[in-house]
C-alpha positions in Angstrom: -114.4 -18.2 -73.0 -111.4 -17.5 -71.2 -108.4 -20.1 -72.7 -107.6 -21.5 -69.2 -108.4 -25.2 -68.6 -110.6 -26.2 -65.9 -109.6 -29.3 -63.7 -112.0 -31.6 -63.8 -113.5 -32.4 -60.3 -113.7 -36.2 -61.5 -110.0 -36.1 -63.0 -108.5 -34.7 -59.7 -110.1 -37.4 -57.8 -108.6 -40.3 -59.8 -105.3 -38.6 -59.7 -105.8 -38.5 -55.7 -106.6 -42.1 -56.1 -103.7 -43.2 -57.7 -101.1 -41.0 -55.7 -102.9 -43.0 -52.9 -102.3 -46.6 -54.4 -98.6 -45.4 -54.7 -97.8 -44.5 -51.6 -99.3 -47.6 -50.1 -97.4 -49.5 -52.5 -94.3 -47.6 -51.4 -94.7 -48.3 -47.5 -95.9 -51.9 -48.2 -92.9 -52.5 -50.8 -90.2 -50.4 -49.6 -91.0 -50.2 -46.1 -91.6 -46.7 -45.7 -93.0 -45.8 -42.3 -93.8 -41.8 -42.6 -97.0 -40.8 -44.3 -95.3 -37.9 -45.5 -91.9 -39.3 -46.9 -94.3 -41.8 -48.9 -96.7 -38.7 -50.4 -93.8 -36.8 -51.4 -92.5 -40.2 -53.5 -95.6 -41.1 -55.0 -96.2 -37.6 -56.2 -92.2 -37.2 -57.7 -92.6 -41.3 -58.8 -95.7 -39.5 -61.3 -95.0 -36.4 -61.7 -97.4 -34.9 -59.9 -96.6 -31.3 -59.2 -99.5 -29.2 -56.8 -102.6 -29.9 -56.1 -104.3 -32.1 -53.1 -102.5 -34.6 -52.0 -104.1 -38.0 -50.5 -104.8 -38.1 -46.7 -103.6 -40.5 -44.3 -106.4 -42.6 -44.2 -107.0 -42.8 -47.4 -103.4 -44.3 -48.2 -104.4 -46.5 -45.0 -107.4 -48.3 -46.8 -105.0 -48.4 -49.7 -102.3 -50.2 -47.4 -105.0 -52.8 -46.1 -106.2 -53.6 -50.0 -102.9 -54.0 -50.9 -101.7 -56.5 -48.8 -105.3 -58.7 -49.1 -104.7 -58.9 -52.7 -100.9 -59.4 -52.1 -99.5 -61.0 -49.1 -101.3 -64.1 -48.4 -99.2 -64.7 -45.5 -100.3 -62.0 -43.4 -102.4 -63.8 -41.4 -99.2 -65.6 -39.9 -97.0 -62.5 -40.3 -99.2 -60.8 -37.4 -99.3 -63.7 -35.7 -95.9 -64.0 -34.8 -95.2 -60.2 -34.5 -98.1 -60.2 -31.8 -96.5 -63.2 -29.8 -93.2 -61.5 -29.9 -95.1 -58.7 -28.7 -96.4 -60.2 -25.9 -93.8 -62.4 -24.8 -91.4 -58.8 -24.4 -94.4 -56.9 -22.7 -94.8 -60.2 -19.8 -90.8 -59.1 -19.2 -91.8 -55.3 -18.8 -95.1 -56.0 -17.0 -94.2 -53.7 -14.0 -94.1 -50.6 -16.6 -97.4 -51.8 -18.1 -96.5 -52.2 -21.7 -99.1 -51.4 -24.5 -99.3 -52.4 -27.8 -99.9 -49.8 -30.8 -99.3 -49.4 -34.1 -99.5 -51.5 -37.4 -99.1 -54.5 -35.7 -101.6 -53.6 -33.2 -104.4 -53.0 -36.1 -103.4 -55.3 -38.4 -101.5 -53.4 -40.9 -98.0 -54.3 -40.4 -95.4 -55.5 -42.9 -92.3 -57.5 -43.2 -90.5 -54.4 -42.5 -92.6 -52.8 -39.2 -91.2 -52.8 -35.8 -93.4 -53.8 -33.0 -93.7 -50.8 -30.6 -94.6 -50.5 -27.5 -95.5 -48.0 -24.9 -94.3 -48.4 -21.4 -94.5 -45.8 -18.7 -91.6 -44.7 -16.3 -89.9 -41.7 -15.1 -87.0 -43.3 -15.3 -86.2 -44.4 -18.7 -82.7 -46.1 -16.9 -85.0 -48.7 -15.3 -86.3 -49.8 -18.1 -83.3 -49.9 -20.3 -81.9 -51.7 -17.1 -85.0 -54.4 -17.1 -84.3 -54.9 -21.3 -80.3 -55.8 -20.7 -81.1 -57.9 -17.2 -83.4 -60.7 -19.7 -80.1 -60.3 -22.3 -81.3 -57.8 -24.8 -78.7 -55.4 -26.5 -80.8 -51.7 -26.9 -79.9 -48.8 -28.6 -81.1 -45.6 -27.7 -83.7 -43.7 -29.7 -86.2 -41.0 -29.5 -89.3 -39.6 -31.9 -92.0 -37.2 -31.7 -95.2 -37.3 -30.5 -97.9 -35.0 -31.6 -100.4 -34.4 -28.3 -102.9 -31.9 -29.6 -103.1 -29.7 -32.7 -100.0 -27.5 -31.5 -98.1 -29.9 -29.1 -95.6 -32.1 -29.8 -92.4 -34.1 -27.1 -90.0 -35.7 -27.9 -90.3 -39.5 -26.2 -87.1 -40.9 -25.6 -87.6 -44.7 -26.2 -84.6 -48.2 -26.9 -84.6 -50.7 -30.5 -83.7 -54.1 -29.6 -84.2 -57.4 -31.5 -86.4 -59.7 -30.1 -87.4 -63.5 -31.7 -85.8 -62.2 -35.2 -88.4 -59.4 -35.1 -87.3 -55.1 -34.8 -89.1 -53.6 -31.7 -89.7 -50.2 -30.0 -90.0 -49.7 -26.6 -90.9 -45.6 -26.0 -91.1 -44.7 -22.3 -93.6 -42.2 -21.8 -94.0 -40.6 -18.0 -96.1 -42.5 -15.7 -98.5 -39.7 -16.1 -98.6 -40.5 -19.6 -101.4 -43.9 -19.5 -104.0 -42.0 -20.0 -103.1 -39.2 -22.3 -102.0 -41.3 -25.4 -100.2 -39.1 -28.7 -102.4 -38.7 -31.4 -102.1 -41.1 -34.2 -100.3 -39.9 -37.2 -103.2 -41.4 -39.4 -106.4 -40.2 -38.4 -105.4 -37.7 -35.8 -107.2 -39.7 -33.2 -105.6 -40.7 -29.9 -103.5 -43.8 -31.0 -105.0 -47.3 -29.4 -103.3 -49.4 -26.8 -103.7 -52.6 -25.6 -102.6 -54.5 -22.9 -101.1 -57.8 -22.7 -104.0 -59.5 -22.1 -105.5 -57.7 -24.7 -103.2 -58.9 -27.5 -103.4 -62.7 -26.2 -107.4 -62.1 -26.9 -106.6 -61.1 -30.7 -104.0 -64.5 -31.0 -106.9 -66.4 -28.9 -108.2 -67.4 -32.5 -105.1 -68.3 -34.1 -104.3 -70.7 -31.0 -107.6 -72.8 -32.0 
């Protein structure tokens, strides 16, 4: 026998486990939004040098345990983000604003910003339609990955709206029906509509 030590297939996973269960705690805790930032953490936060890191989804399902077991107010956390939500998408309703994101599937925090995807080929107009209802943006941008090697930069405007951070990104009119892939799953990242978001809140309204 040679005098090197095998990792053991069962070990590995359970390292991968917990790695997982400290990122989440990192993004739920610390408000981290980027997958990566919160790997890179978790694995200096234990001392983890090499080997497989967790996926995205798998720190996902860690995200959704954790606040089940910890944030009992969740329930009305969403709540209120979603009807912030769609009281700022009826004001943009000519750029047909979609929902997306945590808040969308029911993972957000006390520290995610709603966002929003509007479409326009003229980012002015909408900045213009933000400051004509009173709202004071600043400009942003962020990447967008399209397909395995294509990536834009979408430029996009941070406002406060009901005591709540929110993202409006202006994609080109063109861009309704090619959405950015999500940075979870690599699937195209769900929208919804206005109406669509009233239907999830039509429950909490009862």
């Amino acid at each position: 026998m040679n005098g090197r030590r095998r990792s053991s297939p069962w070990l590995a996973e359970e390292l991968r486990l917990k790695l997982a269960d400290e990122a989440a705690r990192l993004m739920v805790e610390h408000g981290i939004q980027d997958f990566s930032h919160a790997k890179r953490k978790a694995a200096e936060r234990l001392g983890v040098r090499g080997g497989a890191l967790p996926s995205n989804t798998e720190i996902q399902a860690h995200v959704v345990a954790r606040q089940r077991l910890f944030e009992p107010g969740r329930d009305q956390l969403l709540t209120k983000l979603r009807s912030v939500a769609t009281g700022v998408m009826e004001l943009l309703e000519t750029f047909r604003p979609k929902l997306v994101g945590s808040v969308l599937d029911g993972t957000a925090t006390l520290n995610s910003a709603i966002e929003l995807h509007v479409f326009s080929d003229s980012p002015e107009a909408v900045v213009a339609a933000l400051e004509e209802q009173g709202f004071r943006v600043r400009d942003i941008q962020r990447r967008y990955r399209f397909g395995r090697q294509l990536t834009d930069q979408i430029p996009g405007f941070e406002l406060m709206a009901g005591g709540e951070e929110l993202e409006v990104m202006v994609f080109p009119e063109r861009g309704s029906n090619h959405p950015p892939l999500s940075p979870i799953d690599g699937k195209p990242m769900r929208r919804a509509s206005r109406s669509a978001v009233l239907a999830l809140l039509a429950p909490a309204a009862c």
